[in-house]
Predicted model as a PDB file, atoms N, CA, C, CB and O in Angstrom, pLDDT in the B-factor column:
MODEL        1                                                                  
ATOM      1  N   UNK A   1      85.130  70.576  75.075  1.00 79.00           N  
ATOM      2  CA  UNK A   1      84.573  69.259  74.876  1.00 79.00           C  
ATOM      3  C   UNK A   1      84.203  68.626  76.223  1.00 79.00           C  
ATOM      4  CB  UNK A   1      85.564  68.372  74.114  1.00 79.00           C  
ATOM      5  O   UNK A   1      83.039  68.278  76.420  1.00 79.00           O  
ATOM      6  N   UNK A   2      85.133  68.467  77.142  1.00 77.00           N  
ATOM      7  CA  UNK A   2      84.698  68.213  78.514  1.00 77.00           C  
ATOM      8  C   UNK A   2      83.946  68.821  79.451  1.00 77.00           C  
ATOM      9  CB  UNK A   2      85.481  68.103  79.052  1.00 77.00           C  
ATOM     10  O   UNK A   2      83.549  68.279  80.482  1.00 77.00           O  
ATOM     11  N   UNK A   3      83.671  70.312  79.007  1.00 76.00           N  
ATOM     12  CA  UNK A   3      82.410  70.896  79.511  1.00 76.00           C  
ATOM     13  C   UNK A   3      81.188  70.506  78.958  1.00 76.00           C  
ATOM     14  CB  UNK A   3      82.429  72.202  79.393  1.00 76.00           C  
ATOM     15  O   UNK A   3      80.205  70.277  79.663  1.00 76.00           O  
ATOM     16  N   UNK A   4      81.189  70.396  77.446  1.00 76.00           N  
ATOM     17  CA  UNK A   4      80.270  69.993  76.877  1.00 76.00           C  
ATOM     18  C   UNK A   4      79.845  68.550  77.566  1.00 76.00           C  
ATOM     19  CB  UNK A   4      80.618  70.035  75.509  1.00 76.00           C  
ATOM     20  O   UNK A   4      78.631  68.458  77.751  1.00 76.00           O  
ATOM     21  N   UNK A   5      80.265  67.937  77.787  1.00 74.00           N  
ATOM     22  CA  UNK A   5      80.216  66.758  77.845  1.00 74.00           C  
ATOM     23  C   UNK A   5      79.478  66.812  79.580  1.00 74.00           C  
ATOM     24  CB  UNK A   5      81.781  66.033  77.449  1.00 74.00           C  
ATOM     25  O   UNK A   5      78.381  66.255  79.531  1.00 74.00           O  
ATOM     26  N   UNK A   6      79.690  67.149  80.538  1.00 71.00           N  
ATOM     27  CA  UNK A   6      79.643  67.446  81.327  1.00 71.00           C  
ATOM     28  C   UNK A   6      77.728  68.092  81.515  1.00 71.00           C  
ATOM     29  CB  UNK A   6      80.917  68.141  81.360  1.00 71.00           C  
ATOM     30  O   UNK A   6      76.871  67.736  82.323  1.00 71.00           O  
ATOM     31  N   UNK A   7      77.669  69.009  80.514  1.00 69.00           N  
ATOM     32  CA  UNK A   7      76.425  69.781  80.988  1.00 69.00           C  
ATOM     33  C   UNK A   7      75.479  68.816  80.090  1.00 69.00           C  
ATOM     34  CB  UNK A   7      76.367  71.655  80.617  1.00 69.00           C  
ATOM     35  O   UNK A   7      74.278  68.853  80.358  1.00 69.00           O  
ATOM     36  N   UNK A   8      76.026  67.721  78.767  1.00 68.00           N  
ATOM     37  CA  UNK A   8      74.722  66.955  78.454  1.00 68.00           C  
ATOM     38  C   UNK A   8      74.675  65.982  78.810  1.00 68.00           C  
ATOM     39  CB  UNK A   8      74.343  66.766  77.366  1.00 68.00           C  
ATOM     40  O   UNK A   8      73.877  65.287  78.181  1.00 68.00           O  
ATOM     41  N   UNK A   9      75.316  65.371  79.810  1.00 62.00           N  
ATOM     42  CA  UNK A   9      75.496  64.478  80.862  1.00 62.00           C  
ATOM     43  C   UNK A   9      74.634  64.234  81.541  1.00 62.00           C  
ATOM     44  CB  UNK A   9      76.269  64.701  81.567  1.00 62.00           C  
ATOM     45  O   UNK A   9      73.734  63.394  81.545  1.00 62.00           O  
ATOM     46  N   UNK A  10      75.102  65.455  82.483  1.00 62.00           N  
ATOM     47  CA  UNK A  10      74.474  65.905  83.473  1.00 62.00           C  
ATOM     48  C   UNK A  10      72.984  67.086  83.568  1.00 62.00           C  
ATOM     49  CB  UNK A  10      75.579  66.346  84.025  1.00 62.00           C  
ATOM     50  O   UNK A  10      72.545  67.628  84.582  1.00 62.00           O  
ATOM     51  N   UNK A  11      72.552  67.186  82.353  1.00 57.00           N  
ATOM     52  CA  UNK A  11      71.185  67.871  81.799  1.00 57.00           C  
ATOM     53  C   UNK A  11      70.412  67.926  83.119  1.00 57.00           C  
ATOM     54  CB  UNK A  11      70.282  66.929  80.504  1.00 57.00           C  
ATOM     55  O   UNK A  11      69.872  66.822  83.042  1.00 57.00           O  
ATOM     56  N   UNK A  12      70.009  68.408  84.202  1.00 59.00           N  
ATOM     57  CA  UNK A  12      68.605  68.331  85.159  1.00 59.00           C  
ATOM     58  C   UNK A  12      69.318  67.452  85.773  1.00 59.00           C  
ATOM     59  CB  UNK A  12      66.960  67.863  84.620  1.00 59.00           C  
ATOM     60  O   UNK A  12      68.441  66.723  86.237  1.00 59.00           O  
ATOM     61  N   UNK A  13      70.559  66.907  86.179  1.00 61.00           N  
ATOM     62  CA  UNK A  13      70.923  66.198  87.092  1.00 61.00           C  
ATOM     63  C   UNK A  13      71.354  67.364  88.300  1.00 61.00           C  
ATOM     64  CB  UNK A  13      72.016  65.192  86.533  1.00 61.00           C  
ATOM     65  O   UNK A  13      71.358  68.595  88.280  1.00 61.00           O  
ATOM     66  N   UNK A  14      71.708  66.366  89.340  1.00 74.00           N  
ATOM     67  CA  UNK A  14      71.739  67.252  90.881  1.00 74.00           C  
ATOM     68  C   UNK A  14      74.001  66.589  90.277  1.00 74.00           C  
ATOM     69  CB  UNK A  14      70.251  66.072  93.264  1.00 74.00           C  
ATOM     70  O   UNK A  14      74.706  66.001  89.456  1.00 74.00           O  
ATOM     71  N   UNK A  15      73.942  67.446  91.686  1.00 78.00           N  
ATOM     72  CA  UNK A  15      75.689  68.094  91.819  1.00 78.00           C  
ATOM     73  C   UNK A  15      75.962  66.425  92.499  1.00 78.00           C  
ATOM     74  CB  UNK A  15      76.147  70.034  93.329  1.00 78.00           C  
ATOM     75  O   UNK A  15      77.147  66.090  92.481  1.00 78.00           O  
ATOM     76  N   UNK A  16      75.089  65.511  93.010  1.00 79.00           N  
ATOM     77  CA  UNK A  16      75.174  64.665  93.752  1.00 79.00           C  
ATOM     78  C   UNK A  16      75.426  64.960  95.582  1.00 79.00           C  
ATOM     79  CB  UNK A  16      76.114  64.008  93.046  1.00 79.00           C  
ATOM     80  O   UNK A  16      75.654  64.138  96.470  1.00 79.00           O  
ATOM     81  N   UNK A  17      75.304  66.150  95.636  1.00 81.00           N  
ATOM     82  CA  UNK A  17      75.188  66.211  97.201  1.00 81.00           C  
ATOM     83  C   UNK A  17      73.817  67.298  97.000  1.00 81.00           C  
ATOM     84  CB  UNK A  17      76.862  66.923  98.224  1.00 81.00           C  
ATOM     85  O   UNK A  17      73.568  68.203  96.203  1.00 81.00           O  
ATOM     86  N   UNK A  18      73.064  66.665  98.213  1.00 81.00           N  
ATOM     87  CA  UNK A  18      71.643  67.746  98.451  1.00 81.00           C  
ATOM     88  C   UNK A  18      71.652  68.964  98.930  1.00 81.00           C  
ATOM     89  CB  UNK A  18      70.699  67.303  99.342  1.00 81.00           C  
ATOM     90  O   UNK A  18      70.703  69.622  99.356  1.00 81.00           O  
ATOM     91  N   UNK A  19      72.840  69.260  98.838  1.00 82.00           N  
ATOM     92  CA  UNK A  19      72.616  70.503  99.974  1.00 82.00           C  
ATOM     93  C   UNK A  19      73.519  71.395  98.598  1.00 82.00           C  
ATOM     94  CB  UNK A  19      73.587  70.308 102.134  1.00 82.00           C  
ATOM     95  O   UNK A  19      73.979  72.498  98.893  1.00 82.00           O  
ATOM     96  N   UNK A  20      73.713  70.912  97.264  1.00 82.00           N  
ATOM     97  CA  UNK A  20      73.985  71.617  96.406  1.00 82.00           C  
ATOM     98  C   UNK A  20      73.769  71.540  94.914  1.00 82.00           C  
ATOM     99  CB  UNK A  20      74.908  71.715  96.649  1.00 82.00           C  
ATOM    100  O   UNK A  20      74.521  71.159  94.017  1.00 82.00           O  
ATOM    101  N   UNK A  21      72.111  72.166  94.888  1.00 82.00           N  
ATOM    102  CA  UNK A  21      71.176  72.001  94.071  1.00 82.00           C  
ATOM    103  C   UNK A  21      72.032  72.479  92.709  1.00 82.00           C  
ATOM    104  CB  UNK A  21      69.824  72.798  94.522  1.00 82.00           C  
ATOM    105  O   UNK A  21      71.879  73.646  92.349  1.00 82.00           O  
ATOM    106  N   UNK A  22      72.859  71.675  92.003  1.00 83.00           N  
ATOM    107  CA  UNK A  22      73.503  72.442  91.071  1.00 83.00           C  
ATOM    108  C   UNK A  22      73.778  71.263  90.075  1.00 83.00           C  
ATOM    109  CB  UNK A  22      74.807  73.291  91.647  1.00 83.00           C  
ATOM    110  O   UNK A  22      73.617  70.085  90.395  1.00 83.00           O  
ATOM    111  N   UNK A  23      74.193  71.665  88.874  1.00 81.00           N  
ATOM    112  CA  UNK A  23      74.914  70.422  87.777  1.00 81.00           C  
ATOM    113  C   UNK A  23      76.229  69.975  88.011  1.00 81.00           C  
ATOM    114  CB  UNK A  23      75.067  70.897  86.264  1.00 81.00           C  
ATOM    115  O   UNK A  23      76.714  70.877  88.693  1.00 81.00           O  
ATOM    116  N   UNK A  24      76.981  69.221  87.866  1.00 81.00           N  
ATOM    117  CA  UNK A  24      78.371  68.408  87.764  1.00 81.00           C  
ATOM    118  C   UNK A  24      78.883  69.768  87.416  1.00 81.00           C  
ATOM    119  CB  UNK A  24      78.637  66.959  86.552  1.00 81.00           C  
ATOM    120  O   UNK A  24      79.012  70.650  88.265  1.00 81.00           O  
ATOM    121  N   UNK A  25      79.091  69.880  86.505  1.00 82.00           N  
ATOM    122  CA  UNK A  25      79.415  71.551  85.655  1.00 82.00           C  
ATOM    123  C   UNK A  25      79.923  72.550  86.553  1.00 82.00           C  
ATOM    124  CB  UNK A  25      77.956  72.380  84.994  1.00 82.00           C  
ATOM    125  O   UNK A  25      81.071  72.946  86.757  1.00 82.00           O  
ATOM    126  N   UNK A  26      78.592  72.931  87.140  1.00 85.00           N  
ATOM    127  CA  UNK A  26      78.388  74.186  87.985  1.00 85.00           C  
ATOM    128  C   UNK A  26      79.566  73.800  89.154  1.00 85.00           C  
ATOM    129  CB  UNK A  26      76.590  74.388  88.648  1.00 85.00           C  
ATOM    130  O   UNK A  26      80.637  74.393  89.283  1.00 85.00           O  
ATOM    131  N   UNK A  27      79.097  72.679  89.952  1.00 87.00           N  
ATOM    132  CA  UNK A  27      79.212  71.773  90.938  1.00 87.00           C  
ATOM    133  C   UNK A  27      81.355  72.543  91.058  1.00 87.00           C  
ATOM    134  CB  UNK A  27      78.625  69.620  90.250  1.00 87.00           C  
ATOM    135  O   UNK A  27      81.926  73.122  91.982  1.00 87.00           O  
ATOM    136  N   UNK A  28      81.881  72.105  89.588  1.00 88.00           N  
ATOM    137  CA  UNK A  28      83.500  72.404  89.570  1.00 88.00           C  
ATOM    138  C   UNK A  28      83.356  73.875  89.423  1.00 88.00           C  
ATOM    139  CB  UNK A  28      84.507  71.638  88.227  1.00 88.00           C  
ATOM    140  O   UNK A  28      84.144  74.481  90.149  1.00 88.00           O  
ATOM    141  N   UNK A  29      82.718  74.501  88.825  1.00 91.00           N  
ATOM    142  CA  UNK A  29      83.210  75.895  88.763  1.00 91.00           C  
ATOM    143  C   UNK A  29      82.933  76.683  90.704  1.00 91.00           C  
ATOM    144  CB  UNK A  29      82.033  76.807  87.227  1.00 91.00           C  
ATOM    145  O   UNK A  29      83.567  77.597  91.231  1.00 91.00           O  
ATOM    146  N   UNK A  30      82.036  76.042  91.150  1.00 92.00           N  
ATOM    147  CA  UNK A  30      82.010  76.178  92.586  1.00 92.00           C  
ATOM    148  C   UNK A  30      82.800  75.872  93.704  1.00 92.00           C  
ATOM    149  CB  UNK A  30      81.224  75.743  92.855  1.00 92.00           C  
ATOM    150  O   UNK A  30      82.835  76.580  94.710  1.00 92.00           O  
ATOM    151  N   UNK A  31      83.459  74.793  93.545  1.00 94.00           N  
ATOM    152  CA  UNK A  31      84.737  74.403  94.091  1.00 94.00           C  
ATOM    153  C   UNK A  31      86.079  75.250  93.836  1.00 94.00           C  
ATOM    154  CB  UNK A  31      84.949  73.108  93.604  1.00 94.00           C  
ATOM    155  O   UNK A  31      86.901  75.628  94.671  1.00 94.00           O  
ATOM    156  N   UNK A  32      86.064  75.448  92.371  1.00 96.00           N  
ATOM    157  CA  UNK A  32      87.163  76.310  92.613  1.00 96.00           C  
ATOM    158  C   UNK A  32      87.597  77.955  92.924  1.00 96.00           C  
ATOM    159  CB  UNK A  32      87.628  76.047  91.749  1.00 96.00           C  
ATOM    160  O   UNK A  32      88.701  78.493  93.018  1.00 96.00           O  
ATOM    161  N   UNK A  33      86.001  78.562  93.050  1.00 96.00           N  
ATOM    162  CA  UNK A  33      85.616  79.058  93.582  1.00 96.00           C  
ATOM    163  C   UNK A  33      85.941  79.388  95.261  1.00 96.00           C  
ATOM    164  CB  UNK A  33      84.840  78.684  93.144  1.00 96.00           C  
ATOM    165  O   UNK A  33      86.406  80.389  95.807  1.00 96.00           O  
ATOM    166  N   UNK A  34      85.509  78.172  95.760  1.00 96.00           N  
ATOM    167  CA  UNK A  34      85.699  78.161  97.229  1.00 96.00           C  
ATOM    168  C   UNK A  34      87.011  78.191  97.228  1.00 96.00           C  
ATOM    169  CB  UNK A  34      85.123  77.015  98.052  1.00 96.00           C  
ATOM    170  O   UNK A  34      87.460  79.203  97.765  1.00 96.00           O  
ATOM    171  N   UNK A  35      87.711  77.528  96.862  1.00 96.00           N  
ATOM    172  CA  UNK A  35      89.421  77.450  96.631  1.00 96.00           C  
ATOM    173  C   UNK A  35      90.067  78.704  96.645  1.00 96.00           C  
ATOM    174  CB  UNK A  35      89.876  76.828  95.214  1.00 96.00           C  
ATOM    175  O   UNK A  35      90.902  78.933  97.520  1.00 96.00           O  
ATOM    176  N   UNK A  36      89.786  79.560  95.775  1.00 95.00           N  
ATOM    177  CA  UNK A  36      90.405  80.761  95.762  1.00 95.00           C  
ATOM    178  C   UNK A  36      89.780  81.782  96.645  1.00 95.00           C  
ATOM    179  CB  UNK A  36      90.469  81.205  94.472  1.00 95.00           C  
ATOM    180  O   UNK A  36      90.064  82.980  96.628  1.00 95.00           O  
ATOM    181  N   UNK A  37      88.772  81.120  97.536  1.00 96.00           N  
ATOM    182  CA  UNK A  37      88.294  81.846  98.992  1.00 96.00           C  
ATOM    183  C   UNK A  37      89.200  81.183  99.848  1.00 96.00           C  
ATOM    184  CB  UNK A  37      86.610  81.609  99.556  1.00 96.00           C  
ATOM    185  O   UNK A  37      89.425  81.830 100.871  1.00 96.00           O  
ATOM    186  N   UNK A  38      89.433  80.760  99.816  1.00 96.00           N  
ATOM    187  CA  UNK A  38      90.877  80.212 101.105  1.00 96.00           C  
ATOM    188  C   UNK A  38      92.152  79.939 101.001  1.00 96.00           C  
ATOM    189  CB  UNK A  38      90.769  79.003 101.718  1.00 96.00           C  
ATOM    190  O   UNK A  38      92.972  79.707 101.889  1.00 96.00           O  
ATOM    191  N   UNK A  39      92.301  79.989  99.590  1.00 93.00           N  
ATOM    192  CA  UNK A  39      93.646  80.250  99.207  1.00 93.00           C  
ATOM    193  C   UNK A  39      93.776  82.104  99.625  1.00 93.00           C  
ATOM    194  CB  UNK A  39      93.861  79.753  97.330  1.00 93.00           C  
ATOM    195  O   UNK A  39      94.708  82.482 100.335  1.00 93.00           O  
ATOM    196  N   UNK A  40      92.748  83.088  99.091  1.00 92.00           N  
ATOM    197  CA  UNK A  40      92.937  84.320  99.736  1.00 92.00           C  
ATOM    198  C   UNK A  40      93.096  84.407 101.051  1.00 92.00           C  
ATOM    199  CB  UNK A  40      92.047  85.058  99.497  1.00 92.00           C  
ATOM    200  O   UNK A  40      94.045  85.111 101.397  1.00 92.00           O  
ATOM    201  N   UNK A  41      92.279  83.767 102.148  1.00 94.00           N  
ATOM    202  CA  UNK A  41      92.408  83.724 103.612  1.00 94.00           C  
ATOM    203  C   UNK A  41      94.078  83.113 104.116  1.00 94.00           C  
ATOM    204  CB  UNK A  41      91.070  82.643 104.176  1.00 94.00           C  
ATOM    205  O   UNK A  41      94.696  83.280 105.168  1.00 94.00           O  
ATOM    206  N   UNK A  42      94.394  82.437 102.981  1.00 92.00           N  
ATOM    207  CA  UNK A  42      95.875  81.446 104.063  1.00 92.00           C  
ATOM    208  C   UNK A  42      96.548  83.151 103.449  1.00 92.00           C  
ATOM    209  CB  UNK A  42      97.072  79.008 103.149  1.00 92.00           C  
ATOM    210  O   UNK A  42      96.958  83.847 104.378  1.00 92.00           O  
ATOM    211  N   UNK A  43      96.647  83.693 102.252  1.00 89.00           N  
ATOM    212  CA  UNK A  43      97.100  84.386 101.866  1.00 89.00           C  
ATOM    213  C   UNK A  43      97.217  85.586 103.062  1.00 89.00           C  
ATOM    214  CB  UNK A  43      96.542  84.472 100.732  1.00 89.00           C  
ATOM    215  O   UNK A  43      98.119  85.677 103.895  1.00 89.00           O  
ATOM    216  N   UNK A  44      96.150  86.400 102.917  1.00 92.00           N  
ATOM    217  CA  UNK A  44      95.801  87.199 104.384  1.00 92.00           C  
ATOM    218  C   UNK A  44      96.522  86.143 105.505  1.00 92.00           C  
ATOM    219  CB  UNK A  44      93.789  87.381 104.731  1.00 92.00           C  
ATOM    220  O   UNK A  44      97.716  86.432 105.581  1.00 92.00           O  
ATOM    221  N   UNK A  45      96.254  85.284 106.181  1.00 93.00           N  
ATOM    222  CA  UNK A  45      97.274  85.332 107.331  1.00 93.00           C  
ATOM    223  C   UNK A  45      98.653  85.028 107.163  1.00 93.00           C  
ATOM    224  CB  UNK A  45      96.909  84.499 108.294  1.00 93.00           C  
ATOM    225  O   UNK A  45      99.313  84.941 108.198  1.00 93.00           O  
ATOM    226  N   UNK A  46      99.237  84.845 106.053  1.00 91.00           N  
ATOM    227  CA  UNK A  46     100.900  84.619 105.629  1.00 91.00           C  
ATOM    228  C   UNK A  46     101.204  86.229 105.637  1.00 91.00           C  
ATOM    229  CB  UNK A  46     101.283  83.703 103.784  1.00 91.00           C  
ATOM    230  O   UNK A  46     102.183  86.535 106.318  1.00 91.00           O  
ATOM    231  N   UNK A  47     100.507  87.324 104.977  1.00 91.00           N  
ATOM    232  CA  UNK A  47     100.646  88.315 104.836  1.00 91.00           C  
ATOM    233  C   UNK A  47     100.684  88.884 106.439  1.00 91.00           C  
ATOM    234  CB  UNK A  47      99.731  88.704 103.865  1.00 91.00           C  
ATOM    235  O   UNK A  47     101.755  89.465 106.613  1.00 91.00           O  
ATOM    236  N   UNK A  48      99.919  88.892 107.548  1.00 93.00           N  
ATOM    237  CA  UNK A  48      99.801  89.225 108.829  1.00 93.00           C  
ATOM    238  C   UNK A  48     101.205  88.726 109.457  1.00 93.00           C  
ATOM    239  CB  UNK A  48      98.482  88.592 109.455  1.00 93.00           C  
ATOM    240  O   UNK A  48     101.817  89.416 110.272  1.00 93.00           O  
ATOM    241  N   UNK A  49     101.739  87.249 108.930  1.00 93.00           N  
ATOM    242  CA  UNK A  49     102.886  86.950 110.007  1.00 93.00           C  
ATOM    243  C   UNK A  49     103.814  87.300 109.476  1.00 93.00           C  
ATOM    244  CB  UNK A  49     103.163  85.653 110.510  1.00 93.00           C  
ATOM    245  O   UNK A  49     104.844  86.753 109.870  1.00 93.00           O  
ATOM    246  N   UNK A  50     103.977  88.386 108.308  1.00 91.00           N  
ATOM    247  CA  UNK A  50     105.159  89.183 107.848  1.00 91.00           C  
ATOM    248  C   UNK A  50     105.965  88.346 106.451  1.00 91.00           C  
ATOM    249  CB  UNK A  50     106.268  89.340 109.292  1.00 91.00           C  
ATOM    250  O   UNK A  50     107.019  88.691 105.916  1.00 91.00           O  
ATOM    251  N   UNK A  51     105.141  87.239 106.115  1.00 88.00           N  
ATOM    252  CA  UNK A  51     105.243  86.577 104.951  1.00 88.00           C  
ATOM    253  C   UNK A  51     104.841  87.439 103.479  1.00 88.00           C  
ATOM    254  CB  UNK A  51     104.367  85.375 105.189  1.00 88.00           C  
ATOM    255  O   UNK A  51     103.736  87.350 102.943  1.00 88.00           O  
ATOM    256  N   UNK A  52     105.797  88.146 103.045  1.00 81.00           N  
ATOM    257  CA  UNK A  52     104.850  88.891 101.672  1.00 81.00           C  
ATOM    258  C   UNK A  52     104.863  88.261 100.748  1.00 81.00           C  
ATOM    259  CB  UNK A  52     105.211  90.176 101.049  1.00 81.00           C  
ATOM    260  O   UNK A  52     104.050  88.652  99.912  1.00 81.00           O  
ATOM    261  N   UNK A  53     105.750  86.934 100.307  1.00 76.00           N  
ATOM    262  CA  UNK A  53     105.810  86.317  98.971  1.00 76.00           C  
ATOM    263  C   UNK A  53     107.198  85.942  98.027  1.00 76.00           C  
ATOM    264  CB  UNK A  53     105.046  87.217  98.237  1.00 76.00           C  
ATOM    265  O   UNK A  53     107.983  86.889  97.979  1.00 76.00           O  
ATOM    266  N   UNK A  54     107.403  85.363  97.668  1.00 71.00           N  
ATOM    267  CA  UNK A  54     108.803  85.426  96.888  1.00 71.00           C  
ATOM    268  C   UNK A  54     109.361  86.038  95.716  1.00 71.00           C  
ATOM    269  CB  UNK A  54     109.061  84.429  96.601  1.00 71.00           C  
ATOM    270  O   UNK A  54     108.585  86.258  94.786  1.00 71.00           O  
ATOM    271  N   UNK A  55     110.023  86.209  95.649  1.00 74.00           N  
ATOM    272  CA  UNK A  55     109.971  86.810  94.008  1.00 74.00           C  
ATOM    273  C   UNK A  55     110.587  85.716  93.043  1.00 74.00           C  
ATOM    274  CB  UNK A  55     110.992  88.362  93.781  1.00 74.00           C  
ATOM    275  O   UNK A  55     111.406  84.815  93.224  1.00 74.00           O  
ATOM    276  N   UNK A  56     109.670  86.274  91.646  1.00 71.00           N  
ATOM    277  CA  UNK A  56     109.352  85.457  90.679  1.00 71.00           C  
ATOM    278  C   UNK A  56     110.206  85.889  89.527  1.00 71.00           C  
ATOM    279  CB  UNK A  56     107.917  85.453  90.426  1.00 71.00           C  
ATOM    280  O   UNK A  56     110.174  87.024  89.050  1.00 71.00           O  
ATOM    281  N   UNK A  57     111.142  84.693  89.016  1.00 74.00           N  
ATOM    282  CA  UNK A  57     111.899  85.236  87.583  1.00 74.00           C  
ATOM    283  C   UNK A  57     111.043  85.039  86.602  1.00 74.00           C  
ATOM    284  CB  UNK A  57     113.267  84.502  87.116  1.00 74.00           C  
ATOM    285  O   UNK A  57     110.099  84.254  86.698  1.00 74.00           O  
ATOM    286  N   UNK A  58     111.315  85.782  85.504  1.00 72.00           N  
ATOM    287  CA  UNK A  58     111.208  85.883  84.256  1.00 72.00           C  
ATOM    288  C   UNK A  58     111.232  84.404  83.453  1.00 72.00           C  
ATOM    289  CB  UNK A  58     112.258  86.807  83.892  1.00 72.00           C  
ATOM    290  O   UNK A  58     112.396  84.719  83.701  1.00 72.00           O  
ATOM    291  N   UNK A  59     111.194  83.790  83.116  1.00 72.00           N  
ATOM    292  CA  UNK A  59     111.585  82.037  82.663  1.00 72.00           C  
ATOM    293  C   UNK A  59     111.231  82.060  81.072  1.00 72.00           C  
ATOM    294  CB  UNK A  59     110.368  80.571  83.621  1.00 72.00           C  
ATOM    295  O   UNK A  59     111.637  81.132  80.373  1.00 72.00           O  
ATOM    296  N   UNK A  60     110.456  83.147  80.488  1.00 69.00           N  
ATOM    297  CA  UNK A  60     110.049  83.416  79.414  1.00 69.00           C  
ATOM    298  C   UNK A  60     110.757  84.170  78.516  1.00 69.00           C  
ATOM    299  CB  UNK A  60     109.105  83.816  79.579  1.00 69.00           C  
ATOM    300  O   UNK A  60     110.945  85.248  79.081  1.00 69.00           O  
ATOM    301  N   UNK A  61     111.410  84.200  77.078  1.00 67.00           N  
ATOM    302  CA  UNK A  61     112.531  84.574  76.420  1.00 67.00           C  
ATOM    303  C   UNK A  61     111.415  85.676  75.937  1.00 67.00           C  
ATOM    304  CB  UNK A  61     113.455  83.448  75.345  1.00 67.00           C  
ATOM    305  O   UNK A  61     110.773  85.120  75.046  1.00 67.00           O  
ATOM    306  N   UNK A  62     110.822  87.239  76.185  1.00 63.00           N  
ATOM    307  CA  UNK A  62     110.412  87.729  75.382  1.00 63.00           C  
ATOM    308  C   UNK A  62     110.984  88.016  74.041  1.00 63.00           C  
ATOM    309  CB  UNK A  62     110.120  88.440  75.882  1.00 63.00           C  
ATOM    310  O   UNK A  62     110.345  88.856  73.407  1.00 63.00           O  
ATOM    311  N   UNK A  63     112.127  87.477  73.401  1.00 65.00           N  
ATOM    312  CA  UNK A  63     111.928  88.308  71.690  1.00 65.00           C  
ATOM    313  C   UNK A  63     111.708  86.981  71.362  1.00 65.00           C  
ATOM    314  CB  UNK A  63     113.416  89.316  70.635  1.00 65.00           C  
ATOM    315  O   UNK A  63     111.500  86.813  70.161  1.00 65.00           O  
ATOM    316  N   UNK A  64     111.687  86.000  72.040  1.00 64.00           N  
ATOM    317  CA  UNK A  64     110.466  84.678  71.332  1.00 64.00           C  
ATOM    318  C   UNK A  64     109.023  84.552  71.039  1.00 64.00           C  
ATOM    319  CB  UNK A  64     110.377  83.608  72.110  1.00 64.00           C  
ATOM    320  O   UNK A  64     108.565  83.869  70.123  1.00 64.00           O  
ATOM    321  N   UNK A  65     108.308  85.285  71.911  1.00 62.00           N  
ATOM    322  CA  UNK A  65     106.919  85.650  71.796  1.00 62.00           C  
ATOM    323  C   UNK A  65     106.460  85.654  70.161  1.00 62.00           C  
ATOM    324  CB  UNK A  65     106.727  87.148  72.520  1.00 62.00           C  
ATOM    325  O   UNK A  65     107.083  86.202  69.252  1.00 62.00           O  
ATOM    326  N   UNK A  66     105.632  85.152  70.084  1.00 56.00           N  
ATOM    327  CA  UNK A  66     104.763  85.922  68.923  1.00 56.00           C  
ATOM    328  C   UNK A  66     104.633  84.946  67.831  1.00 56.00           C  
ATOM    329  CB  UNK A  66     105.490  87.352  68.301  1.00 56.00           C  
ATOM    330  O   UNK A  66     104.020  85.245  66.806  1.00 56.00           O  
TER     331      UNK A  66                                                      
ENDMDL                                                                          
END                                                                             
């Protein structure tokens, strides 16, 4: 609904900056985009200074599933 809403909104509208000929729409799926381009880069240098990550429990009851 909020996409919807979004692309007949914004029909032939600009992203509101010129230098990114795109819809409102587009405009977020591009941002988060870039996001997970530099969330990979901090990633890569945490990984270089010997940072590998934490480990993650389980928090989910699998014979609840379904």
């Amino acid at each position: 609904e909020y996409c919807e809403k979004l692309v007949r909104d914004t029909d032939g509208k600009k992203s509101g900056f010129d230098w990114l000929p795109m819809s409102r729409l587009e405009l977020h799926f591009y941002n988060i985009r870039h996001l997970q381009h530099h969330i990979g880069q901090l990633t890569e240098r945490l990984h270089e200074s010997g940072i590998k990550g934490i480990e993650w429990e389980d928090t989910v009851d699998q014979h609840n599933i379904g």
